[in-house]
mmCIF file of the N, C-alpha and C atoms, coordinates in Angstrom:
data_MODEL
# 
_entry.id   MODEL 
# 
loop_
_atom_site.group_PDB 
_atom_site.id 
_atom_site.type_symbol 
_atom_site.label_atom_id 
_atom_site.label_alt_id 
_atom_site.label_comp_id 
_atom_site.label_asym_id 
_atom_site.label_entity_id 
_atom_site.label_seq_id 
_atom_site.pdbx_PDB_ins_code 
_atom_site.Cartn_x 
_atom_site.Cartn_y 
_atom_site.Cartn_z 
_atom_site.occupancy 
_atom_site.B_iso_or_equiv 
_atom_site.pdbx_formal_charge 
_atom_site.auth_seq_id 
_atom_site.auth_comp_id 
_atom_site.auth_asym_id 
_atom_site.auth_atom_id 
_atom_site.pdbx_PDB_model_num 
ATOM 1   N N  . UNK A 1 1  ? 34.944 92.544  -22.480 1.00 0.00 ? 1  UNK A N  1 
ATOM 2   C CA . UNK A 1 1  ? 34.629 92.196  -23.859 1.00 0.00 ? 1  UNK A CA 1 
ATOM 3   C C  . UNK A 1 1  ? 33.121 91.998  -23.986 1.00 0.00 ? 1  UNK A C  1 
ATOM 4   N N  . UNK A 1 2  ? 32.196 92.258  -24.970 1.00 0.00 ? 2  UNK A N  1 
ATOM 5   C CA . UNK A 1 2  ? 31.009 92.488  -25.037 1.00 0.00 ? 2  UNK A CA 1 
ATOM 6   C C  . UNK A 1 2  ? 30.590 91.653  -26.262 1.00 0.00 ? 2  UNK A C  1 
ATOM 7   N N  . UNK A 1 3  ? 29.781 91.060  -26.126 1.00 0.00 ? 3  UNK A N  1 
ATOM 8   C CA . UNK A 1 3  ? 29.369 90.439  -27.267 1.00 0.00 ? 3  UNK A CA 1 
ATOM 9   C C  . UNK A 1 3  ? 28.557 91.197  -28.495 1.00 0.00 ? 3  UNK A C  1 
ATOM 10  N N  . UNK A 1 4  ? 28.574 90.830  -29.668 1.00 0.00 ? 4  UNK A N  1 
ATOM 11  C CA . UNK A 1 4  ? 28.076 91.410  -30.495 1.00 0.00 ? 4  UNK A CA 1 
ATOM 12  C C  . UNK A 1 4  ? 27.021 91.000  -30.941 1.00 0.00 ? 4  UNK A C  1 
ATOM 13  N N  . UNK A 1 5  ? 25.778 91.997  -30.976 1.00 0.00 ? 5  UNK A N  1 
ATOM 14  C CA . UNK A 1 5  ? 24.673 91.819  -31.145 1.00 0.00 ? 5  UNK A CA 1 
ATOM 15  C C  . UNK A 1 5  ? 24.336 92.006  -32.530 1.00 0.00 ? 5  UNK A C  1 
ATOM 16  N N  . UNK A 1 6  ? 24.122 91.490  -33.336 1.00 0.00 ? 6  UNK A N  1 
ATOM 17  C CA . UNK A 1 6  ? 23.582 91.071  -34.995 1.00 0.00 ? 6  UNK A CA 1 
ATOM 18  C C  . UNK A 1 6  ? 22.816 89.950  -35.395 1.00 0.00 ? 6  UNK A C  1 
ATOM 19  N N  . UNK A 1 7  ? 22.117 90.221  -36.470 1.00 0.00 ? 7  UNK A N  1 
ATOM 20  C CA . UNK A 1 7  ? 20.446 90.014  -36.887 1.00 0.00 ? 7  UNK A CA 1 
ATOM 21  C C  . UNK A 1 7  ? 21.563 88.550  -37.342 1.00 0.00 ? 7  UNK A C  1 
ATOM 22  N N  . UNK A 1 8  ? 20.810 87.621  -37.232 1.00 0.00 ? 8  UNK A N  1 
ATOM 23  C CA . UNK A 1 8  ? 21.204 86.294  -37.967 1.00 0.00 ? 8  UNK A CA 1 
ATOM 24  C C  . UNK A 1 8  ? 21.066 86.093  -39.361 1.00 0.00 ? 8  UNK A C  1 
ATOM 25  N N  . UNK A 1 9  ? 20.359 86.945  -39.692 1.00 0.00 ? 9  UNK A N  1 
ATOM 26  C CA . UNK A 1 9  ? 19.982 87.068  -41.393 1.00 0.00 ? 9  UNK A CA 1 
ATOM 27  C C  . UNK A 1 9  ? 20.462 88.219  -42.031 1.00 0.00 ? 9  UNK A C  1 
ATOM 28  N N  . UNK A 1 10 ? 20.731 89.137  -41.693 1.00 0.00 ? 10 UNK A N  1 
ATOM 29  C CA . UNK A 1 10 ? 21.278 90.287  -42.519 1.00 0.00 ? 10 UNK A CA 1 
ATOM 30  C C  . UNK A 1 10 ? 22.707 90.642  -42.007 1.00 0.00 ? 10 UNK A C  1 
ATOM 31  N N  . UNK A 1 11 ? 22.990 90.283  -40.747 1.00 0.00 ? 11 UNK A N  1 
ATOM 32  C CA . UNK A 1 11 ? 24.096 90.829  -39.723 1.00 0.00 ? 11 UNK A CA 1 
ATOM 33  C C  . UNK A 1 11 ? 24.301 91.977  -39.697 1.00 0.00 ? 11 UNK A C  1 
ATOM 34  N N  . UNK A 1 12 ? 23.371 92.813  -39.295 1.00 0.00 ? 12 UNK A N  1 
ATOM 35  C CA . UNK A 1 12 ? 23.628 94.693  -39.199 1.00 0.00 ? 12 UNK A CA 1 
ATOM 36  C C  . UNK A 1 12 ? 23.686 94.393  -37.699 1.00 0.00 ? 12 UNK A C  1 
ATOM 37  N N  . UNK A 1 13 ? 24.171 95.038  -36.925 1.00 0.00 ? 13 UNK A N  1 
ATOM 38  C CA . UNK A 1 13 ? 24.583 94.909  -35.951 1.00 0.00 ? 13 UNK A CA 1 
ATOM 39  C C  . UNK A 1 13 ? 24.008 96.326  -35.342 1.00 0.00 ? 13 UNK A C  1 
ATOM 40  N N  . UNK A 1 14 ? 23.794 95.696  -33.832 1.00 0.00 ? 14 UNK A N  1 
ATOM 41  C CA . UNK A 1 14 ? 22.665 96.839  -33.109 1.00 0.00 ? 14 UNK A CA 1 
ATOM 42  C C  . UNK A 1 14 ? 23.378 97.819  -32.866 1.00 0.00 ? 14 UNK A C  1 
ATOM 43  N N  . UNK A 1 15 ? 24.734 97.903  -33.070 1.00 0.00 ? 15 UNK A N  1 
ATOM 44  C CA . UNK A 1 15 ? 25.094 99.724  -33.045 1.00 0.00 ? 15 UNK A CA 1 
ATOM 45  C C  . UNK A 1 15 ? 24.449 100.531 -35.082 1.00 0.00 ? 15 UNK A C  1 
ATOM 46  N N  . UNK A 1 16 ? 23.647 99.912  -35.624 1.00 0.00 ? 16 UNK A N  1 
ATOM 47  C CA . UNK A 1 16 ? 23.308 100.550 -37.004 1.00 0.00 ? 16 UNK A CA 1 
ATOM 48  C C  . UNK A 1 16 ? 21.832 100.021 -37.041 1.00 0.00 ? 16 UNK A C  1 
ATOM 49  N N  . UNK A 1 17 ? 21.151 99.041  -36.195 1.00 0.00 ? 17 UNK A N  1 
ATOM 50  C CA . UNK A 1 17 ? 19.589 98.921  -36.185 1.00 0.00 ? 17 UNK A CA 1 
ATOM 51  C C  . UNK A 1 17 ? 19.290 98.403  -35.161 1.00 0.00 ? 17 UNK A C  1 
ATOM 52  N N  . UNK A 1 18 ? 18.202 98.972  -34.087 1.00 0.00 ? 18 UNK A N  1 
ATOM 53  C CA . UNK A 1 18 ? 17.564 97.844  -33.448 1.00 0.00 ? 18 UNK A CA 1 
ATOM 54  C C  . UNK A 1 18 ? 17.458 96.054  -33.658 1.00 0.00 ? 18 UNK A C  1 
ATOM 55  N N  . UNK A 1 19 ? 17.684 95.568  -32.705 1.00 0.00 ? 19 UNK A N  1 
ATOM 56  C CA . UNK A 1 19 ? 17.889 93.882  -32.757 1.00 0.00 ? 19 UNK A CA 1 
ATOM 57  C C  . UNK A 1 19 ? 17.039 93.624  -31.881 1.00 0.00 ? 19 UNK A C  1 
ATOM 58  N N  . UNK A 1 20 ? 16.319 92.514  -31.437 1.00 0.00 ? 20 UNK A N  1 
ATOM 59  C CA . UNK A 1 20 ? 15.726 91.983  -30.493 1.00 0.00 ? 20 UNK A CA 1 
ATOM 60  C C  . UNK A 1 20 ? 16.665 90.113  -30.328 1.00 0.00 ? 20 UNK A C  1 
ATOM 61  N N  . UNK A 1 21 ? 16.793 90.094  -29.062 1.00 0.00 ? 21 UNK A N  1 
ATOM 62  C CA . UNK A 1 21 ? 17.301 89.087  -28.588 1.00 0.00 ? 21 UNK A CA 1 
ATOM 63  C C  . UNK A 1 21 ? 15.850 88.279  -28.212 1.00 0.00 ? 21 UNK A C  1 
ATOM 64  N N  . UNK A 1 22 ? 15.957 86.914  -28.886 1.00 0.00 ? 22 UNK A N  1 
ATOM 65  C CA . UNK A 1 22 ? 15.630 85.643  -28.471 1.00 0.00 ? 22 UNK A CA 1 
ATOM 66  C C  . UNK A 1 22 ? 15.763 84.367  -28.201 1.00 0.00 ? 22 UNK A C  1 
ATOM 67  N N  . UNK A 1 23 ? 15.476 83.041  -27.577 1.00 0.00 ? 23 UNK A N  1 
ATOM 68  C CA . UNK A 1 23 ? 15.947 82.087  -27.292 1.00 0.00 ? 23 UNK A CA 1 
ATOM 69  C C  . UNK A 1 23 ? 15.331 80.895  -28.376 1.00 0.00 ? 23 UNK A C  1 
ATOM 70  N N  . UNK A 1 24 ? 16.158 80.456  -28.525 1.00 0.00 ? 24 UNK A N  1 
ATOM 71  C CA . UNK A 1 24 ? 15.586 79.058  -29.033 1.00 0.00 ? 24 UNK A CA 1 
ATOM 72  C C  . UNK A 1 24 ? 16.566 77.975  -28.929 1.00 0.00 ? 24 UNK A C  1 
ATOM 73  N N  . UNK A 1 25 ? 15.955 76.449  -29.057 1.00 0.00 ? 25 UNK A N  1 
ATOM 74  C CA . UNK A 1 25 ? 16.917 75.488  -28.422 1.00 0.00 ? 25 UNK A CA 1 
ATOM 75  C C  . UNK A 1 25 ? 18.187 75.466  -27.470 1.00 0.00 ? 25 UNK A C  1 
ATOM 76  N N  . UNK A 1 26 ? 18.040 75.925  -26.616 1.00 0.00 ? 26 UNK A N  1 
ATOM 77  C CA . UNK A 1 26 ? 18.834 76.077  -25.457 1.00 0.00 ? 26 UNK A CA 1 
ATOM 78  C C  . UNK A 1 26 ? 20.041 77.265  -25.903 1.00 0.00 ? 26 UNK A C  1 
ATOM 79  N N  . UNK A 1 27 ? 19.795 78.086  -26.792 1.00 0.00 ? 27 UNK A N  1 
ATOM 80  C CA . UNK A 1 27 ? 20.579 79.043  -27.385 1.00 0.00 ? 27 UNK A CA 1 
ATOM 81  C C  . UNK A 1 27 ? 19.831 80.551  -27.493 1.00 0.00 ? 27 UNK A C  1 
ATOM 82  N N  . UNK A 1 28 ? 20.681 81.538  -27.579 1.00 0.00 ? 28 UNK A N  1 
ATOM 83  C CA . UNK A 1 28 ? 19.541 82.775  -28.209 1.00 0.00 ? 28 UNK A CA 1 
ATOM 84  C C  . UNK A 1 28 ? 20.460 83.268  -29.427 1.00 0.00 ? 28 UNK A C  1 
ATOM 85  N N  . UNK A 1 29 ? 19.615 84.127  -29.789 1.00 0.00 ? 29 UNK A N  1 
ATOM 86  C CA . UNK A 1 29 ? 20.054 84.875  -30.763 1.00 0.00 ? 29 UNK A CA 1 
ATOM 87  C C  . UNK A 1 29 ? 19.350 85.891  -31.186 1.00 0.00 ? 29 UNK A C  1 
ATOM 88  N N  . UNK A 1 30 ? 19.668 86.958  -32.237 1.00 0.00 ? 30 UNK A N  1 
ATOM 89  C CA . UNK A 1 30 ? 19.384 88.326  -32.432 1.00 0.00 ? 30 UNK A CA 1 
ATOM 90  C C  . UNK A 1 30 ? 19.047 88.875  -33.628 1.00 0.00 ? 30 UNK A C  1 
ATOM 91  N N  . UNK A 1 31 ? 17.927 89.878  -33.967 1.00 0.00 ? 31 UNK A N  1 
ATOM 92  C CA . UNK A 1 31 ? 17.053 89.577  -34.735 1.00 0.00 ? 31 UNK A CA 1 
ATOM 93  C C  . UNK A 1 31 ? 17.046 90.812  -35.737 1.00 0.00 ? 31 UNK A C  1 
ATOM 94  N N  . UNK A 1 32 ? 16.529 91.407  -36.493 1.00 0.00 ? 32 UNK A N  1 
ATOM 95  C CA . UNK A 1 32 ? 16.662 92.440  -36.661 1.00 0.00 ? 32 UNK A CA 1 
ATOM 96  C C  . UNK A 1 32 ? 15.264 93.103  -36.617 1.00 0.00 ? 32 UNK A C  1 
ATOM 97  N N  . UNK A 1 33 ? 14.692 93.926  -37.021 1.00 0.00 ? 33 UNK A N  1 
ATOM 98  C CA . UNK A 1 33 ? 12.925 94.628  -36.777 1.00 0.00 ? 33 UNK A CA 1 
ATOM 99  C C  . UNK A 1 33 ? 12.825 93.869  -38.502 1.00 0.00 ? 33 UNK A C  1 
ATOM 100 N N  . UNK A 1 34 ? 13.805 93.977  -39.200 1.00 0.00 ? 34 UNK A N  1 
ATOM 101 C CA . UNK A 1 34 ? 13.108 94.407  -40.863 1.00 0.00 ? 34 UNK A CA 1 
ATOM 102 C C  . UNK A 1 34 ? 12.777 92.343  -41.017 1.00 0.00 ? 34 UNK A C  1 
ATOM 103 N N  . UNK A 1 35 ? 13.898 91.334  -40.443 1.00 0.00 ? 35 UNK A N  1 
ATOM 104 C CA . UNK A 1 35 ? 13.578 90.168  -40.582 1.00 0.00 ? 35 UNK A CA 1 
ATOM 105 C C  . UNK A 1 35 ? 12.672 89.250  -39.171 1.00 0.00 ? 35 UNK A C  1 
ATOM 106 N N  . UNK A 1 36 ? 11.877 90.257  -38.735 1.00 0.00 ? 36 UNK A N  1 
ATOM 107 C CA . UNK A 1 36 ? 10.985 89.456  -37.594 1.00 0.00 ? 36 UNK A CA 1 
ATOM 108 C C  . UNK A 1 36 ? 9.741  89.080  -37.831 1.00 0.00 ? 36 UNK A C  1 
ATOM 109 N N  . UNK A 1 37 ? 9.752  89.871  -39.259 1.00 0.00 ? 37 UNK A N  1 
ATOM 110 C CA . UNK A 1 37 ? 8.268  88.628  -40.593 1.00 0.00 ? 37 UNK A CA 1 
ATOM 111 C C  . UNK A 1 37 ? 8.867  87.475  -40.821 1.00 0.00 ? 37 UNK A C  1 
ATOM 112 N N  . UNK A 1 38 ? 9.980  87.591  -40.637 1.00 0.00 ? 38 UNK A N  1 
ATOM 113 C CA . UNK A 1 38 ? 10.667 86.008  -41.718 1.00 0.00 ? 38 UNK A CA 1 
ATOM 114 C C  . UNK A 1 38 ? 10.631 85.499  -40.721 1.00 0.00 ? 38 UNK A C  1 
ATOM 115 N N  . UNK A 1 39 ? 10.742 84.982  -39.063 1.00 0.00 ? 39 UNK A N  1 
ATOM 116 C CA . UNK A 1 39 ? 10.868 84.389  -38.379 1.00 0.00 ? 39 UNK A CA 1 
ATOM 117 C C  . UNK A 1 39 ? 9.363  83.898  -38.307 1.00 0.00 ? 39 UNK A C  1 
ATOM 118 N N  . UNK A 1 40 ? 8.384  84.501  -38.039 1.00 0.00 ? 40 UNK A N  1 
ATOM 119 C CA . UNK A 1 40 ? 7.547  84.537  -38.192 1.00 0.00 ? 40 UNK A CA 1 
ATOM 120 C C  . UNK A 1 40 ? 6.387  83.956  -38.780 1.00 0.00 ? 40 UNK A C  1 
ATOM 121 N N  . UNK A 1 41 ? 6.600  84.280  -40.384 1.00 0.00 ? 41 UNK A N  1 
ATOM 122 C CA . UNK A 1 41 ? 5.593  83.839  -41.397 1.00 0.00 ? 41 UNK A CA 1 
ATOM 123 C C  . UNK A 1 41 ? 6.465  82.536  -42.193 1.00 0.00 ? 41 UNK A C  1 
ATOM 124 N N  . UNK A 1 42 ? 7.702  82.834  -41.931 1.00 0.00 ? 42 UNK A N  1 
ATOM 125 C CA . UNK A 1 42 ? 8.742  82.340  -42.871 1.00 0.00 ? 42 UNK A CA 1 
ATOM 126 C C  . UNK A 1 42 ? 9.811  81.834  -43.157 1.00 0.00 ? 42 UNK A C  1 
ATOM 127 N N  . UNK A 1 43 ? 9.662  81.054  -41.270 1.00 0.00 ? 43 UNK A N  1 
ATOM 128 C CA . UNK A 1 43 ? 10.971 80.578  -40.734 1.00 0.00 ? 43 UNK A CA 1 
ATOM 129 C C  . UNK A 1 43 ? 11.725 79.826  -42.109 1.00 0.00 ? 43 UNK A C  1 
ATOM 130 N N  . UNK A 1 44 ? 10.985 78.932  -42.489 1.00 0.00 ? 44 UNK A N  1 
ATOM 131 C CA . UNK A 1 44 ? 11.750 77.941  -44.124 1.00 0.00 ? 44 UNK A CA 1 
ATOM 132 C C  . UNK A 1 44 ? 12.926 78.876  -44.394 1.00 0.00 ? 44 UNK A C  1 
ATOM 133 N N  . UNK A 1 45 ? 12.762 79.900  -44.154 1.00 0.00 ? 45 UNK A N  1 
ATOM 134 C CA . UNK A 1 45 ? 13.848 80.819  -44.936 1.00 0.00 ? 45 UNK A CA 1 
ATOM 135 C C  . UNK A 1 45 ? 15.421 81.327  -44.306 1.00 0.00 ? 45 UNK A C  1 
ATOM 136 N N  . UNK A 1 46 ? 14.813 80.479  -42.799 1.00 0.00 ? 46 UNK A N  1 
ATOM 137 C CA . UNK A 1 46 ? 15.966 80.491  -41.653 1.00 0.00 ? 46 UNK A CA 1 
ATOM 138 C C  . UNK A 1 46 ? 16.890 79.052  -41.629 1.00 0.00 ? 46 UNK A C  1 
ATOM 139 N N  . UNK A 1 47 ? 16.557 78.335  -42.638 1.00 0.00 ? 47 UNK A N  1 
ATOM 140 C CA . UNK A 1 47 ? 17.191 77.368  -42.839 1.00 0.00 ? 47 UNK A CA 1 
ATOM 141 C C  . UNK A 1 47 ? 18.616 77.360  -43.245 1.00 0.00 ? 47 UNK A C  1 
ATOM 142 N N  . UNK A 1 48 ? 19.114 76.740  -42.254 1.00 0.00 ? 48 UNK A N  1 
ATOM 143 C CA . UNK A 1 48 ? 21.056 76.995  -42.087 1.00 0.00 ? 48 UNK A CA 1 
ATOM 144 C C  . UNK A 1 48 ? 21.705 78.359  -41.409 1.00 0.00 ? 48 UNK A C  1 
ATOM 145 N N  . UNK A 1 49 ? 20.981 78.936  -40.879 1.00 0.00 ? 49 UNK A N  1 
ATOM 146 C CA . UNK A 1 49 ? 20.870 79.885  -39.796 1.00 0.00 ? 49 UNK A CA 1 
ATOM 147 C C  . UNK A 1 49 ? 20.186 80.147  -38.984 1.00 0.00 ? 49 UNK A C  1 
ATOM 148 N N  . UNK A 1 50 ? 19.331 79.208  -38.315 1.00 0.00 ? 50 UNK A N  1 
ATOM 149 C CA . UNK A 1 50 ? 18.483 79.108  -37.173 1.00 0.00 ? 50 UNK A CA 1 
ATOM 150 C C  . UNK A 1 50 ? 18.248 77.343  -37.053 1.00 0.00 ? 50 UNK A C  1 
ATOM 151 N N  . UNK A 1 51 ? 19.064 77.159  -36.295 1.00 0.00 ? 51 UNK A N  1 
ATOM 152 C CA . UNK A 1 51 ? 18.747 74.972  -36.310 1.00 0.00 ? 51 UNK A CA 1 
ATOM 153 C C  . UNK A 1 51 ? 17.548 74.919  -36.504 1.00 0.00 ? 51 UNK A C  1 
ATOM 154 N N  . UNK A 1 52 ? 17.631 73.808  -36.856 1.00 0.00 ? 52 UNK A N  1 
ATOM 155 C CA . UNK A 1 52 ? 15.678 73.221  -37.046 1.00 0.00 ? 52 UNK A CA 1 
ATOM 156 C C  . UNK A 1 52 ? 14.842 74.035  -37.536 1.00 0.00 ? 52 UNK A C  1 
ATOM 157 N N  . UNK A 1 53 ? 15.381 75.059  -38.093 1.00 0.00 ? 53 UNK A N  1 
ATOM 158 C CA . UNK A 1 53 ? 13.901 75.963  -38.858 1.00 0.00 ? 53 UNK A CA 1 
ATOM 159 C C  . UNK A 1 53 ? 13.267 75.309  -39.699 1.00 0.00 ? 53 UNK A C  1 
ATOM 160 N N  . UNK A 1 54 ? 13.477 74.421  -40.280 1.00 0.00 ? 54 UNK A N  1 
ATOM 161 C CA . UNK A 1 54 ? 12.825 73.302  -40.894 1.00 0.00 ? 54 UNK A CA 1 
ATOM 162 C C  . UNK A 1 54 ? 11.544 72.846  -40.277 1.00 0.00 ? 54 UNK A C  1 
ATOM 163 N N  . UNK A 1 55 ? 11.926 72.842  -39.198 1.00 0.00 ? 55 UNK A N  1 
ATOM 164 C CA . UNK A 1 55 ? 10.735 72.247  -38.611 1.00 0.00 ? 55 UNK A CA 1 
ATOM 165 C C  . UNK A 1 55 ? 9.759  73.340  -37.610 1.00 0.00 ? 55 UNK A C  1 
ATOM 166 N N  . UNK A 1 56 ? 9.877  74.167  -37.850 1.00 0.00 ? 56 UNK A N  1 
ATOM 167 C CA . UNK A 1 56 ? 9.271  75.754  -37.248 1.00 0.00 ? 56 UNK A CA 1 
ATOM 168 C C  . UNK A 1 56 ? 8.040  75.531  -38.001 1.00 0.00 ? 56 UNK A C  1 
ATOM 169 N N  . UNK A 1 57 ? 6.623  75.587  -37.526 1.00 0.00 ? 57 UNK A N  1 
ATOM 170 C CA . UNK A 1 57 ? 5.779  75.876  -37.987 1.00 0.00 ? 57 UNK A CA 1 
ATOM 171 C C  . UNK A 1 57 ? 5.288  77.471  -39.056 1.00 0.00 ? 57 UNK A C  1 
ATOM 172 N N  . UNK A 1 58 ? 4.941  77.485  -39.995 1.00 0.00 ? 58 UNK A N  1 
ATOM 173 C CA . UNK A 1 58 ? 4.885  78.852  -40.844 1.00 0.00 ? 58 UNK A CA 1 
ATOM 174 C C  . UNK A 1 58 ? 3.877  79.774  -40.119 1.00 0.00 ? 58 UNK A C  1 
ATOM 175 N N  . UNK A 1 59 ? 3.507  80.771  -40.143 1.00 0.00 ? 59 UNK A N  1 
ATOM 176 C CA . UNK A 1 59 ? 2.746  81.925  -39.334 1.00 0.00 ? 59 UNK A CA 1 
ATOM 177 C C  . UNK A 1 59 ? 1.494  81.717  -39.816 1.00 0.00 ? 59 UNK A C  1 
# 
């Protein structure tokens, strides 16, 4: 069984776009190319889908 790889913000899933896997708080998760500005410049916007993005500094 394989886990499924999808963007936390859009959920397209890496068999339909590139994803990049990353870690945060003792967890990872998966990204997409089109939302890796929003992590970025714009975490606020990861709020309730990335813990503590609240407290993510802005880019």
């Amino acid at each position: 069984m394989s886990e499924i790889k999808e963007c936390l913000v859009c959920k397209t899933t890496s068999n339909d776009t590139p994803v990049t896997k990353f870690y945060y708080k003792n967890s990872h998760f998966y990204i997409c190319s089109q939302h890796i500005p929003v992590l970025i410049h714009n975490p606020h916007e990861l709020v309730g889908m990335l813990p503590d993005a609240d407290k993510l500094p802005k880019g």
